[in-house]
C-alpha positions in Angstrom: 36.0 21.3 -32.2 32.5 22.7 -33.2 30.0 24.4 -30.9 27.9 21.8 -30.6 30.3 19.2 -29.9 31.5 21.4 -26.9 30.8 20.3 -23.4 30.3 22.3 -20.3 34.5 21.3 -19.4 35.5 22.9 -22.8 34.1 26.5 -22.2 36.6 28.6 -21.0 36.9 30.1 -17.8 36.1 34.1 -19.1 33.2 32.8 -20.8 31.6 31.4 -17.7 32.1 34.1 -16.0 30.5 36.4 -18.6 27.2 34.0 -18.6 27.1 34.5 -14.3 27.5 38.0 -15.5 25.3 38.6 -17.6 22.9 36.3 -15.8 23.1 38.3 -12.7 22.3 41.6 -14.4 20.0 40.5 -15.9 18.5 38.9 -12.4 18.5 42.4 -11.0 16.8 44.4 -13.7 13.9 42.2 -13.7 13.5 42.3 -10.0 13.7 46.5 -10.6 11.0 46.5 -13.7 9.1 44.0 -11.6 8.4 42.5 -15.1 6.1 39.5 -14.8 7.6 36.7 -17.5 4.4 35.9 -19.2 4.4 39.8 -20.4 6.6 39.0 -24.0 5.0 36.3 -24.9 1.3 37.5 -24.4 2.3 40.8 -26.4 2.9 38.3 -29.6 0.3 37.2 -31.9 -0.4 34.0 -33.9 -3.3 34.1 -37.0 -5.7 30.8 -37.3 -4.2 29.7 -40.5 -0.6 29.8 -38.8 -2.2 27.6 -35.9 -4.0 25.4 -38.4 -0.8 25.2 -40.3 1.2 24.1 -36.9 -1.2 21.3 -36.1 -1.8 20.3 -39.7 0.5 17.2 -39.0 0.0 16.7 -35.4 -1.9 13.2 -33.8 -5.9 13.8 -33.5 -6.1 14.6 -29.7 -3.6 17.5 -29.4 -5.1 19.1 -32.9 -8.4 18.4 -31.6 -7.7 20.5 -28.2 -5.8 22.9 -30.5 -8.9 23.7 -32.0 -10.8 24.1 -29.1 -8.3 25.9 -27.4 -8.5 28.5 -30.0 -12.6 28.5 -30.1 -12.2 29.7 -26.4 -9.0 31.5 -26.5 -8.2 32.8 -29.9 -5.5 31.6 -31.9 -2.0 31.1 -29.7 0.7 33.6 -28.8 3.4 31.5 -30.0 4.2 28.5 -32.3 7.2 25.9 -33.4 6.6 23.1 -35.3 5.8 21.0 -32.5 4.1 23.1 -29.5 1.4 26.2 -28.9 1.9 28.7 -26.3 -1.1 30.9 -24.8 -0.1 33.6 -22.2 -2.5 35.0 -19.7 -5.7 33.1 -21.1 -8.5 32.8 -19.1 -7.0 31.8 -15.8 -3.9 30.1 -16.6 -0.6 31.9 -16.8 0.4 29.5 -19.5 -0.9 27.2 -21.6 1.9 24.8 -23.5 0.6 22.6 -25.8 2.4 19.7 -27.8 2.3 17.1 -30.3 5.1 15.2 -28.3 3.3 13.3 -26.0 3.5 11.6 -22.5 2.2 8.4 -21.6 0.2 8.2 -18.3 -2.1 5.6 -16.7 -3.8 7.3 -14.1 -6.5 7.3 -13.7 -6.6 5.0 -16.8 -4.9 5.1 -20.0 -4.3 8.3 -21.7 -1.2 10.6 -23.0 -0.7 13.7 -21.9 0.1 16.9 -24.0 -1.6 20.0 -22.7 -0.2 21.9 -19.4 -1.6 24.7 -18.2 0.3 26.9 -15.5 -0.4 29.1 -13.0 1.3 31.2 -10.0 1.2 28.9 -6.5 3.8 28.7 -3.7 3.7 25.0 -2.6 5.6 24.7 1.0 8.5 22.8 0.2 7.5 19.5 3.2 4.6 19.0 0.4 6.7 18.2 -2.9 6.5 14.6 -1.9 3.2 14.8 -1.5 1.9 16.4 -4.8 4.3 13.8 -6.4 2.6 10.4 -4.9 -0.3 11.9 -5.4 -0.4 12.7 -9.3 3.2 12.7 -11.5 1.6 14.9 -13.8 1.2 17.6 -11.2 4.1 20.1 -11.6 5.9 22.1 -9.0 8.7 24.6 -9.9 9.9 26.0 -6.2 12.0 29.4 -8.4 9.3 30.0 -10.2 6.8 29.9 -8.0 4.6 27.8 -10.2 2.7 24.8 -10.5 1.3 22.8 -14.2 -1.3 20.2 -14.5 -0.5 18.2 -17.2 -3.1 15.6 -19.0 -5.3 15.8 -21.7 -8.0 18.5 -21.0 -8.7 21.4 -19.6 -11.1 19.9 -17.8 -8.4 17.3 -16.1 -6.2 19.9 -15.4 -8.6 22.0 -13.4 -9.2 18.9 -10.9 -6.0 18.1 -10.7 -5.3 21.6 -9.7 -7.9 21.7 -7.1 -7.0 18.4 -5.5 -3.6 19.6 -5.4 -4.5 22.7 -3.4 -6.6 20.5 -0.8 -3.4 18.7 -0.7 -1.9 21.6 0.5 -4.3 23.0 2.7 -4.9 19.8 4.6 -8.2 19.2 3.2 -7.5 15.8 1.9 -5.3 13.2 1.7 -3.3 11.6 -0.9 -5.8 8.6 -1.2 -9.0 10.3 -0.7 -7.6 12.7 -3.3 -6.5 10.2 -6.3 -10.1 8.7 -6.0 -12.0 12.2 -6.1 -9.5 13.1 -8.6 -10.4 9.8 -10.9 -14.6 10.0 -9.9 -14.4 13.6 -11.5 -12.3 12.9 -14.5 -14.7 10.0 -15.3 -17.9 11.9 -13.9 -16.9 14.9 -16.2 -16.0 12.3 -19.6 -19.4 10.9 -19.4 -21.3 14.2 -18.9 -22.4 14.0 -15.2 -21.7 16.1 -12.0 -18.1 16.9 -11.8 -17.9 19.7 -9.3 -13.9 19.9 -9.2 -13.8 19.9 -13.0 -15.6 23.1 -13.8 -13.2 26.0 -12.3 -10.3 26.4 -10.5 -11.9 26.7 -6.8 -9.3 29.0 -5.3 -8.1 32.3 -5.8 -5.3 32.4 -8.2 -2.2 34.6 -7.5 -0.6 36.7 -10.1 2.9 37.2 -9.4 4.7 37.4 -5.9 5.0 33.5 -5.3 8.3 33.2 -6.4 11.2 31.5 -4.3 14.6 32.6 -5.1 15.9 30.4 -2.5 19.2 32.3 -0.6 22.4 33.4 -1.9 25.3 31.5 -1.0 28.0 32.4 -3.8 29.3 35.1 -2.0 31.1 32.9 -0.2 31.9 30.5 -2.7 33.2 33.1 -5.2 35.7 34.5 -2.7 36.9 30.6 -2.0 37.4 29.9 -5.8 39.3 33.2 -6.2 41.4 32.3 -4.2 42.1 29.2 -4.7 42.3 29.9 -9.1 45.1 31.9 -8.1 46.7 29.4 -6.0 46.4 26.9 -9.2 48.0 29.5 -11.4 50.7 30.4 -9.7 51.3 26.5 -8.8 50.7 25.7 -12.5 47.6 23.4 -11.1 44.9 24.8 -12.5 41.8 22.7 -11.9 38.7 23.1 -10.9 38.3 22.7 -7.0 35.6 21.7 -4.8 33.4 24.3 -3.1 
């Protein structure tokens, strides 16, 4: 058997517990450094003909937003064949963008390849929420972090704004799908689009992260236990926690 036709069942039982190892270290000397995990990638450094070269196959849209992505933020941190990373540009703490795209009909037909990142604690009774209220908004509970994803910058910014009214009761779902869709359009044909023009909240940098609570203590000591049991009883399967 090759490594890549291993599945998770086939990796032995010293090897998973290396990864949770090394996983856990590694856990704890971030939380020491207090290392924000945008810092890497903004310290690396793409030229404009490495861009130009990425996108030089790409479909119109996302090579046209490349290239105005780059007229405001300089060329991108980081590149593969098929996506653009920006780190810490203007107020986003990530910018991904990619020549794969998504389909999305709301508020009409479009596909969706740029999403743009930044920190945001969203209270966990609002998840539902965001979600009936635009798929393309992102929440990442861990992380701390939520993404607009669409086709602009532009989009993104009023779909970020709506999501924080969202949050802090100042609208509902309904009232917020039709702003959201009088802005988009308002701002496509050049006229007032107040939610498309900045982010209008303060935007946290760091420290709205949610590691959730630890519960493997427990579940270590249980499995320990009973991996002995299966050895010395020549059963030795995996059992439930």
């Amino acid at each position: 058997m090759t490594n890549r036709d291993r599945a998770p069942e086939d990796i032995s039982t010293p090897e998973r517990m290396g990864v949770l190892a090394k996983a856990t270290a590694d856990a704890m000397g971030h939380k020491v450094r207090g290392e924000h995990e945008t810092e890497e990638g903004a310290h690396q450094a793409m030229t404009r003909e490495e861009v130009e070269a990425v996108i030089d196959s790409w479909p119109d849209a996302p090579k046209t937003v490349a290239r105005k992505m780059m007229e405001q933020y300089g060329p991108a941190n980081e590149g593969t064949p098929t996506k653009l990373f920006w780190y810490r540009n203007g107020p986003w703490k990530r910018t991904e963008l990619t020549s794969d795209v998504v389909l999305h009909d709301f508020p009409s037909p479009h596909s969706d390849f740029l999403t743009q990142f930044i920190d945001y604690r969203v209270p966990v009774e609002m998840f539902s929420v965001i979600g009936e209220y635009d798929g393309s908004c992102l929440v990442d509970r861990t992380a701390g972090e939520v993404a607009a994803r669409c086709d602009s910058e532009a989009a993104n910014i009023v779909t970020l704004n709506l999501m924080h009214d969202l949050v802090t009761g100042k609208t509902t779902v309904a009232q917020a799908r039709q702003t959201y869709a009088d802005n988009v359009m308002g701002y496509t044909m050049g006229r007032s689009a107040p939610y498309a023009e900045r982010l209008q909240f303060d935007v946290a940098q760091g420290g709205t992260e949610d590691p959730d609570e630890a519960m493997a203590g427990g579940a270590m000591a249980r499995q320990t236990v009973a991996k002995v049991k299966d050895v010395l009883s020549g059963d030795d399967k995996p059992v439930d926690t």
